[in-house]
C-alpha positions as CSV (number, residue, x, y, z in Angstrom):
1,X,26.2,-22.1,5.8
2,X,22.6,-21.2,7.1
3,X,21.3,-20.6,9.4
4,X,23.4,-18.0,10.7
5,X,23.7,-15.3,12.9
6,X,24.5,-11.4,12.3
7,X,25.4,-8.9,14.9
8,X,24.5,-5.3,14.4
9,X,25.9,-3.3,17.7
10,X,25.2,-0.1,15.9
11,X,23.6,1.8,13.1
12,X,27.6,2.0,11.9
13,X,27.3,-1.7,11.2
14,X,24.6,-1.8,8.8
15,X,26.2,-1.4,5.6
16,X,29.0,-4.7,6.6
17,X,25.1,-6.2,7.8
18,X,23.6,-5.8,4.8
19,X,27.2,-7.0,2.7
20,X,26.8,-10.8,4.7
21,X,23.2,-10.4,3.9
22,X,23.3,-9.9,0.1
23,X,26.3,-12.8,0.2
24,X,23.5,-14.9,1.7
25,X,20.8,-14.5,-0.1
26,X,23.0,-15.1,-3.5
27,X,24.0,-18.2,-1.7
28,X,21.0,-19.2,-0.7
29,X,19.6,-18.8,-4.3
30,X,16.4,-17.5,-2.6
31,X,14.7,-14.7,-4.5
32,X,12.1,-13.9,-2.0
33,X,13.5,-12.8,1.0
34,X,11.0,-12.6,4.5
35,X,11.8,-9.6,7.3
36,X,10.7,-10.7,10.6
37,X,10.5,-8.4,13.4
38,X,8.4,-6.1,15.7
39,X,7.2,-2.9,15.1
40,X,10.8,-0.3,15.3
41,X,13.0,-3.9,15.1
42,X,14.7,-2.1,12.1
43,X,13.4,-4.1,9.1
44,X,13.3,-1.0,6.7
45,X,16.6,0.5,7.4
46,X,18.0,-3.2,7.3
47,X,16.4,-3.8,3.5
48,X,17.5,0.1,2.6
49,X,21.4,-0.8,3.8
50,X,20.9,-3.9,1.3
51,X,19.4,-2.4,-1.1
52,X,22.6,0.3,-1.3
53,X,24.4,-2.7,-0.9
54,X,22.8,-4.6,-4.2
55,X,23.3,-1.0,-5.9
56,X,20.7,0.7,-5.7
57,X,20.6,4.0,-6.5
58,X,17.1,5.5,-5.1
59,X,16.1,6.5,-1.3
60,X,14.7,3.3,-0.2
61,X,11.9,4.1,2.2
62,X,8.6,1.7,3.6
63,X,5.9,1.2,0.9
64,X,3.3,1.0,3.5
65,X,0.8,2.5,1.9
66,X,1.4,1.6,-1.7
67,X,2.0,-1.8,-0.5
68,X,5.1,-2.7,-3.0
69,X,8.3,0.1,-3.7
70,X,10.5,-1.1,-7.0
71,X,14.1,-0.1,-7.3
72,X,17.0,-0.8,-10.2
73,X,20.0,-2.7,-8.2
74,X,23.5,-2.3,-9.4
75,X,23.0,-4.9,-12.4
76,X,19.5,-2.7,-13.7
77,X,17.5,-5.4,-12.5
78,X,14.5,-5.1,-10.4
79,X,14.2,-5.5,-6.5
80,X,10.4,-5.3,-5.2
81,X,10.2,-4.3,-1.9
82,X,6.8,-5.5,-0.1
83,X,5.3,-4.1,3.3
84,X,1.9,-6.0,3.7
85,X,1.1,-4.3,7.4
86,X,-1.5,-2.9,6.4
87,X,-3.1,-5.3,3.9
88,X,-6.2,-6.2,5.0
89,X,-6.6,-10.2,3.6
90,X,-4.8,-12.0,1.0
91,X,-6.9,-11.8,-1.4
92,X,-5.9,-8.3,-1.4
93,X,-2.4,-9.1,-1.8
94,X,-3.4,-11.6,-4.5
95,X,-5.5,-8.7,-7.0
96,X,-2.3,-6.5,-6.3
97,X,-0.3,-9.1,-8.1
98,X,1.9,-10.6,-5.3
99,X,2.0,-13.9,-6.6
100,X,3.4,-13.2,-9.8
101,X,6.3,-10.8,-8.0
102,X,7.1,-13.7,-5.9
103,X,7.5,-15.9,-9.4
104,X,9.2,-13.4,-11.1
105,X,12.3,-14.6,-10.5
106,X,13.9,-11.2,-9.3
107,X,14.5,-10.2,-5.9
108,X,11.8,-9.7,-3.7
109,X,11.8,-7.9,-0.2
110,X,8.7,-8.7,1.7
111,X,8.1,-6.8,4.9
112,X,5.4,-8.2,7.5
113,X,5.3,-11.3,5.0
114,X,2.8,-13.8,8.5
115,X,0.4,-11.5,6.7
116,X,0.2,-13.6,3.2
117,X,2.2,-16.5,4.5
118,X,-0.1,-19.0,2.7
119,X,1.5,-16.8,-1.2
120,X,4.7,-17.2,-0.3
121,X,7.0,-19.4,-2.2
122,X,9.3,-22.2,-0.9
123,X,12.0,-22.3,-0.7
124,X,12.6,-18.5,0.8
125,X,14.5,-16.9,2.8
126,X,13.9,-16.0,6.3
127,X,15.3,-12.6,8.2
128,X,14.6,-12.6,11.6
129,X,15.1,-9.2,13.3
130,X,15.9,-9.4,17.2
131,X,16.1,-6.6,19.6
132,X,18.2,-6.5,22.5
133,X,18.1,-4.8,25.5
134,X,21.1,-2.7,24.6
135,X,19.2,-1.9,21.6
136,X,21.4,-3.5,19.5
137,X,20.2,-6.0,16.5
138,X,20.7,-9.6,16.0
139,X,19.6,-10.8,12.7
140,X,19.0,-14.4,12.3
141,X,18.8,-16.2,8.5
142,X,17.3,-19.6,7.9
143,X,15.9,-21.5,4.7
144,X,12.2,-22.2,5.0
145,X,11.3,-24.8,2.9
């Protein structure tokens, strides 16, 4: 099943993106989930189409400066949604609480996660976000453990 591969020609693709996505990550069994990608790859609108595709109600937007976002999917259970770009160590990310997010057990969306590699869990799940020269998206998921 992993890894695979899934093509996103066009912003018109996202929400059938985000649907193999959310079948992935129940089939991985992975409740931290890792967004790979450059700056403008397209990791926030990805993890916005997923979230409206786990249910959730709200605006989904970058918690960049409050570091973690929390939204109510479909089943009123929480999804965390992480952007650590501008965290400035771990330890940081540790007296925020990160740790026990990641144990939680709920769904956790982590955004720019190189930056606290050494607090993620294993096994997770990785989302690798390519850009192509058409500007298209290829988004690679594999299993760390």
């Amino acid at each position: 099943m992993l890894p695979q591969t899934i093509a996103v020609a066009t912003l018109a693709d996202l929400p059938i993106a985000a649907q193999a996505l959310s079948t992935a990550i129940t089939e991985s069994g992975c409740t931290v989930v890792a967004f790979e990608g450059e700056m403008g790859a397209g990791k926030t609108t990805l993890i916005s189409a997923l979230a409206a595709a786990l249910g959730v109600a709200d605006d989904v937007s970058s918690p960049t400066f409050a570091l973690v976002n929390e939204y109510r999917d479909g089943r009123q259970q929480p999804v965390y949604h992480f952007d650590f770009y501008r965290i400035n160590s771990v330890a940081e990310a540790e007296q925020m609480g990160a740790v026990e997010y990641f144990d939680s057990g709920y769904l956790c969306l982590v955004e720019w996660p190189a930056r606290v590699a050494d607090l993620l869990p294993m096994p997770r799940l990785e989302v690798r976000l390519e850009v192509r020269e058409d500007q298209s998206r290829e988004v690679e998921l594999k299993i760390i453990d």
